[in-house]
C-alpha positions as CSV (number, residue, x, y, z in Angstrom):
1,X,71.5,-84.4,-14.5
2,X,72.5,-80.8,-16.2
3,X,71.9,-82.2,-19.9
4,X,68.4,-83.5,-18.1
5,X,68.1,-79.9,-16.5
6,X,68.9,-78.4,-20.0
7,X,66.5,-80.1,-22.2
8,X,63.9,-79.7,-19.7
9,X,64.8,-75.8,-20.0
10,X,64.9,-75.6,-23.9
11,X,61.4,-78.0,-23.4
12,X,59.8,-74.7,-21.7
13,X,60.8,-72.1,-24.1
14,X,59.9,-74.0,-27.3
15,X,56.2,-75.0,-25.8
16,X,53.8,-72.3,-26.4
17,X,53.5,-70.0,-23.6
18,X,49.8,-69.4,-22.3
19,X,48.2,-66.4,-24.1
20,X,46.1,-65.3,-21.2
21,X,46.5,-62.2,-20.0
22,X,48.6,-62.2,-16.4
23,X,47.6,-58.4,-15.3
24,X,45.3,-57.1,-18.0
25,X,41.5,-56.5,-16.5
26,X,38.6,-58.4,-17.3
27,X,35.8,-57.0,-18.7
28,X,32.2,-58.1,-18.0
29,X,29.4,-58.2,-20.5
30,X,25.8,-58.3,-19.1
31,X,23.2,-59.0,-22.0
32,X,19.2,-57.9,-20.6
33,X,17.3,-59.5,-23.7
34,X,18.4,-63.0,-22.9
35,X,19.3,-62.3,-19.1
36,X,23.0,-63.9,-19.1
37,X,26.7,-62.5,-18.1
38,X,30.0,-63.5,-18.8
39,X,33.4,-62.2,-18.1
40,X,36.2,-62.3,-20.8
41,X,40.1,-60.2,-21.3
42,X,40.6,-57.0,-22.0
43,X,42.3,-58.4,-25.5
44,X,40.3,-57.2,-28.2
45,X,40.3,-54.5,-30.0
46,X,37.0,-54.6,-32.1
47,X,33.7,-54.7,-30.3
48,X,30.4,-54.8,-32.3
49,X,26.9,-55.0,-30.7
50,X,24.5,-56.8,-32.4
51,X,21.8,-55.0,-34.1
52,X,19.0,-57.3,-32.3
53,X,20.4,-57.4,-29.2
54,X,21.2,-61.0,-28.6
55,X,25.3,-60.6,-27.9
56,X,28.3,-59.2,-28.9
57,X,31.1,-59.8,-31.5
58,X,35.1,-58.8,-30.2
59,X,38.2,-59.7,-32.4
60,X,42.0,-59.3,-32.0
61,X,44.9,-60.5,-33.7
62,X,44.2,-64.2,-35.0
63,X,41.3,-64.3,-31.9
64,X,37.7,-64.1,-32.0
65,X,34.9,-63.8,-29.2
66,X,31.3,-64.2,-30.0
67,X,29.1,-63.6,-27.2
68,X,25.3,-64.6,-27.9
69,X,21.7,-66.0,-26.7
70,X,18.4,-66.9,-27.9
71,X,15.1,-68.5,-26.5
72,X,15.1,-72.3,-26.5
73,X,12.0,-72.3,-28.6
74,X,13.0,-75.8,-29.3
75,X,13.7,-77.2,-26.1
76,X,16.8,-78.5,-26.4
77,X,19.5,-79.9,-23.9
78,X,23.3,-79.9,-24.2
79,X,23.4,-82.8,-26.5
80,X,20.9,-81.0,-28.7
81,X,23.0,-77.7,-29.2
82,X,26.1,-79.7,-29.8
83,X,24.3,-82.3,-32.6
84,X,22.8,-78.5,-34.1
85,X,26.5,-77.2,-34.8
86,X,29.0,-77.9,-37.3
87,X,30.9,-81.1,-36.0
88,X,33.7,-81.2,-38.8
89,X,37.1,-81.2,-37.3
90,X,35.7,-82.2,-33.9
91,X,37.9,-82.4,-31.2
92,X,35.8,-82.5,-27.8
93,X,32.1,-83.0,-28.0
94,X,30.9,-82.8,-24.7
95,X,27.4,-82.0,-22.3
96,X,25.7,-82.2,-19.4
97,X,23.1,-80.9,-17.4
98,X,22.0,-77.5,-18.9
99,X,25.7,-76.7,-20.2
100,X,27.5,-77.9,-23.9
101,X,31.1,-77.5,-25.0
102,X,32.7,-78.6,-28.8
103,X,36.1,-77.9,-29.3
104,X,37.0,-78.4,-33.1
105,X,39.8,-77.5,-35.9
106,X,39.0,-75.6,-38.5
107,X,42.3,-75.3,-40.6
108,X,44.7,-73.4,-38.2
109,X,42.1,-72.0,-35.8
110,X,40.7,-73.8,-32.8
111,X,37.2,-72.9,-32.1
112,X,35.7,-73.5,-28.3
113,X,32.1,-73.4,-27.9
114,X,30.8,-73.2,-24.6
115,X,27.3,-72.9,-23.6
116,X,24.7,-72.8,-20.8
117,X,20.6,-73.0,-21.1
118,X,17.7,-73.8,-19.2
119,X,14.2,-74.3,-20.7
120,X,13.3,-70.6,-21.5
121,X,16.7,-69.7,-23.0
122,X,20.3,-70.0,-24.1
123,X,23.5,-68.0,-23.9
124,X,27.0,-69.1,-25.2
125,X,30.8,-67.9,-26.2
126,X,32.7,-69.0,-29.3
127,X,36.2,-68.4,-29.0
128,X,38.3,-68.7,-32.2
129,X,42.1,-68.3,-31.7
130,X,44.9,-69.7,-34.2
131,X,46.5,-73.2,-32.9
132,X,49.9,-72.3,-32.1
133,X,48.7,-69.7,-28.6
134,X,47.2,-71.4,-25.5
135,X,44.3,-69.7,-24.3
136,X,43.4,-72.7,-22.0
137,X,43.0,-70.1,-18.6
138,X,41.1,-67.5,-20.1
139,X,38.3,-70.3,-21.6
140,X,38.1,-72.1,-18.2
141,X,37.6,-68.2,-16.4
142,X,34.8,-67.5,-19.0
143,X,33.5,-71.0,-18.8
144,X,33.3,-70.6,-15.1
145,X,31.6,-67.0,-15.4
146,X,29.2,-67.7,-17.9
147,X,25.6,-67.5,-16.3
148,X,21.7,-67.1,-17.0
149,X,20.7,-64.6,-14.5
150,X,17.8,-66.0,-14.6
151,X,19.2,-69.2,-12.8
152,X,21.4,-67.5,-10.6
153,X,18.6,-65.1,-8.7
C-alpha cells in the first residue's frame, strides 16, 4: 500500500499542474461594434486594441488570447466556421447550435478556438498556450462567459 501511496504521489508532481490562475482577478472585455463580452485572467501582459474595433489581442509568456467578431455576412453555422479555419493538426472539431470549438497542434502550442454566432454576427477567443501547462479551467470559464449581447437581452 505505501509504494502504491508513493507512486501515486510522485504521479501528482510530475503531471502538469493546471495553469489557471487560483486568486488572480478576472478581467472582462465588452466589445460595442459586434455586441459580445467575455471574461478571461488577469495573465497577460500585452494588450492591443484593434484598429477597427472588432476585438482585442493579449499575450504572456508562451500564451496568447485573441478576442474578435465580425457580421456573419455569410450566414454560416458552427460547422461552417470550423470547415473556414485551418484544420491541420486537428485535435477536436466540434459544433452545435450557434457555438464552434477546434482544438489543434501546431508544433508545441495548442490552439482552442471557441466561438458563438447567431445570424447577424459572430464573436470568438483563440487561445494559444505551449503543450506542456494546462489551461483546461480558464477555457471552460471563458467558454461559459462568452456571449452576444444581442442574444442575452
Amino acid at each position: 500500500m505505501k509504494k502504491f501511496l508513493c507512486f501515486l504521489l510522485l504521479l501528482l508532481l510530475v503531471m502538469p499542474a493546471d495553469a489557471a490562475p487560483k486568486n488572480k482577478k478576472w478581467n472582462r472585455y465588452v466589445n460595442a461594434r459586434f455586441n459580445y463580452s467575455i471574461e478571461y485572467p488577469n495573465i497577460f501582459t500585452k494588450r492591443t486594441e484593434s484598429e477597427n474595433g472588432d476585438g482585442l489581442w493579449l499575450e504572456a509568456k508562451d500564451t496568447r488570447l485573441t478576442l474578435s467578431g465580425g457580421y456573419n455576412v455569410l450566414m454560416q453555422d458552427g460547422a461552417d466556421m470550423i470547415g473556414s479555419r485551418n484544420l491541420e493538426g486537428m485535435i477536436i472539431g466540434e459544433s452545435g447550435s450557434g457555438w464552434f470549438r477546434l482544438v489543434r497542434r501546431e508544433g508545441t502550442m495548442i490552439i482552442h478556438e471557441y466561438g458563438v454566432l447567431n445570424d447577424d454576427v459572430w464573436a470568438s477567443f483563440t487561445f494559444s498556450y505551449i503543450n506542456t501547462k494546462n489551461f483546461n479551467s480558464v477555457i471552460k470559464k471563458m467558454e461559459k462567459t462568452l456571449r452576444l449581447t444581442s442574444d442575452s437581452e
